[in-house]
Backbone as CSV, one residue per row, in Angstrom:
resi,resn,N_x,N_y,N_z,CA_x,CA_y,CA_z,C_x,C_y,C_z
1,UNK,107.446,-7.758,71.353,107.276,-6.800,70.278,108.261,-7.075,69.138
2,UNK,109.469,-7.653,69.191,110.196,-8.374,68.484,110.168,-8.885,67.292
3,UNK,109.355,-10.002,67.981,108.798,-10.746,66.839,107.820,-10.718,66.228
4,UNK,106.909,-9.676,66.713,105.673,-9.421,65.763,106.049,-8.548,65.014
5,UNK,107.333,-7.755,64.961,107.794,-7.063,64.095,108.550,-7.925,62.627
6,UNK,109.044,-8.692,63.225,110.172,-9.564,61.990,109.170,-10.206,61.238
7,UNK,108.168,-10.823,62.123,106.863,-12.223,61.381,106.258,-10.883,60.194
8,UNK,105.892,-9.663,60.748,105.497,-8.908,59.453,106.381,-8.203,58.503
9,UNK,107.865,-8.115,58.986,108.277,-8.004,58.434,108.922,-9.002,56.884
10,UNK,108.732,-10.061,57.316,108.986,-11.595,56.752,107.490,-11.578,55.758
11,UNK,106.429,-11.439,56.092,105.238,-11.026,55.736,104.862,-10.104,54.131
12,UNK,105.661,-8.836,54.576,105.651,-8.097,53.610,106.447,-8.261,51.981
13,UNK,107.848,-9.022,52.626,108.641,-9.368,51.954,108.013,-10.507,50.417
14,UNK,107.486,-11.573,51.417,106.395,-12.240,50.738,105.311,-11.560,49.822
15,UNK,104.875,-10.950,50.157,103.663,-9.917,49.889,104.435,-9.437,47.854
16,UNK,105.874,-8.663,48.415,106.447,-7.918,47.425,106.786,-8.984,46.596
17,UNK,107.715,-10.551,47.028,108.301,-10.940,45.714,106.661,-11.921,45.371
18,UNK,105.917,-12.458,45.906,104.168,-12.456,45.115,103.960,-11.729,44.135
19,UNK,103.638,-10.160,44.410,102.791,-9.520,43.574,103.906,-8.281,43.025
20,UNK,105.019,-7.656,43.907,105.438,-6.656,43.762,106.563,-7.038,42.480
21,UNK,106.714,-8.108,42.318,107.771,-8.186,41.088,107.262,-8.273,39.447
22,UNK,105.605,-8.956,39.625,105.243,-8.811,38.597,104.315,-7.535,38.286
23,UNK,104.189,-6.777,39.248,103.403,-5.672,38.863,104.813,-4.454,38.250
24,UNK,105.847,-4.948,38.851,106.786,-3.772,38.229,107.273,-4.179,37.018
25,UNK,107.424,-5.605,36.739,107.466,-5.820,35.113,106.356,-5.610,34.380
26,UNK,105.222,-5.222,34.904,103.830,-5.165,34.003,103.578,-3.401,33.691
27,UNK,104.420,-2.754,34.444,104.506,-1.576,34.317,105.811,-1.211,33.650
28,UNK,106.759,-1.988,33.382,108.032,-1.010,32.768,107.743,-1.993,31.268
29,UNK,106.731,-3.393,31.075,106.486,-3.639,29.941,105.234,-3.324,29.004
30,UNK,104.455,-1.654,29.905,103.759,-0.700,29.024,104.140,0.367,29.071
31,UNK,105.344,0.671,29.861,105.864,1.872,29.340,106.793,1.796,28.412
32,UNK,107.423,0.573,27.873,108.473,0.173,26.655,107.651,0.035,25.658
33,UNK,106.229,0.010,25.652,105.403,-0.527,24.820,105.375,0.151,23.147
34,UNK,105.073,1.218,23.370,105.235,2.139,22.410,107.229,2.149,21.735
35,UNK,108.179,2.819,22.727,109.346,2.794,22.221,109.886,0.893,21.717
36,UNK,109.884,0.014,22.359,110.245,-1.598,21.793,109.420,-2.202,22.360
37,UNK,108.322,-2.757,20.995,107.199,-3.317,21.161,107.828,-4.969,21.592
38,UNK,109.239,-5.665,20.963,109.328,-7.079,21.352,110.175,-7.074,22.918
39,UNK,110.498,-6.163,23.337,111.193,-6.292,25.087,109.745,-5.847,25.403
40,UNK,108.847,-5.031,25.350,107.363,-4.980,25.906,106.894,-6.318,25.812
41,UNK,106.735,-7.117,25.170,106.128,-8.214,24.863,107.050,-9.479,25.849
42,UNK,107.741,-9.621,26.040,108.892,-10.259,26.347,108.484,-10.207,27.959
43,UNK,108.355,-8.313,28.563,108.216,-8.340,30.202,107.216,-8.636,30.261
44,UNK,105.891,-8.545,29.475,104.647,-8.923,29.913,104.451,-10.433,30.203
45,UNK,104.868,-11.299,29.235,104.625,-12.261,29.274,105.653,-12.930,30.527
46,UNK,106.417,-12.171,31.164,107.667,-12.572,31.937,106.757,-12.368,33.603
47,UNK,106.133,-11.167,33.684,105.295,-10.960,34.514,104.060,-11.978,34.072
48,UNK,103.293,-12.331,33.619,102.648,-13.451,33.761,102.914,-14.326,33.937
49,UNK,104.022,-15.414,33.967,104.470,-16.234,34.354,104.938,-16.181,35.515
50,UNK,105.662,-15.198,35.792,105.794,-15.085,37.477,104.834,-15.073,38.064
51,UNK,103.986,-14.563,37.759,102.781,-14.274,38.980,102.203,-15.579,39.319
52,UNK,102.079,-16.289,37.844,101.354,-17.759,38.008,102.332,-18.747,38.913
53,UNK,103.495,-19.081,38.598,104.444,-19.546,39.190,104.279,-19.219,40.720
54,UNK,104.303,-17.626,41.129,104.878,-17.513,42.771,103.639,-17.698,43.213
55,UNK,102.116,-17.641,42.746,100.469,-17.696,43.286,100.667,-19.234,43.433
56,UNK,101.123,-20.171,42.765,100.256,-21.503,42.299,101.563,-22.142,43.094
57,UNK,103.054,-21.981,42.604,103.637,-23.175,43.525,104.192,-23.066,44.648
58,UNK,105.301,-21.980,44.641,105.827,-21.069,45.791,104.404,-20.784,46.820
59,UNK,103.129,-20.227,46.387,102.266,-19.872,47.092,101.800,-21.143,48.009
60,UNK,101.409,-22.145,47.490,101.208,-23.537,47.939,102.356,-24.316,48.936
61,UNK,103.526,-23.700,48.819,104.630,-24.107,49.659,104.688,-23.158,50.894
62,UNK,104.245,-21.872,50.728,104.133,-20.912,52.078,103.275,-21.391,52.522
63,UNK,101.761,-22.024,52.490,101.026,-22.100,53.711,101.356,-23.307,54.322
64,UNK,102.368,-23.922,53.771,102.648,-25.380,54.995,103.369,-25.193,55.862
């Protein structure tokens, strides 16, 4: 029971820095949107690049 705990725990972790880092810059760069349109512009495009980055190379290095 151990280790099916840590493997998902190891799992989730993955899961969060994947998707959970650029969805929280994609959300604090439309809620700046209105008050500073160039730090809005700045996280969005910061969250798109992450996402592409951790999907395409990091992602390609976890399934080996």
């Amino acid at each position: 029971m151990g280790n099916e705990s840590a493997l998902l725990l190891i799992i989730f972790i993955g899961l969060f820095l994947f998707f959970g880092l650029p969805i929280v810059l994609l959300i604090v760069g439309l809620i700046k949107r209105k008050t500073n349109p160039k730090l809005s512009k700045k996280l969005l495009i910061a969250a798109v690049v992450y996402l592409i980055i951790s999907l395409g190379f990091c992602g390609s290095l976890t399934l080996f």
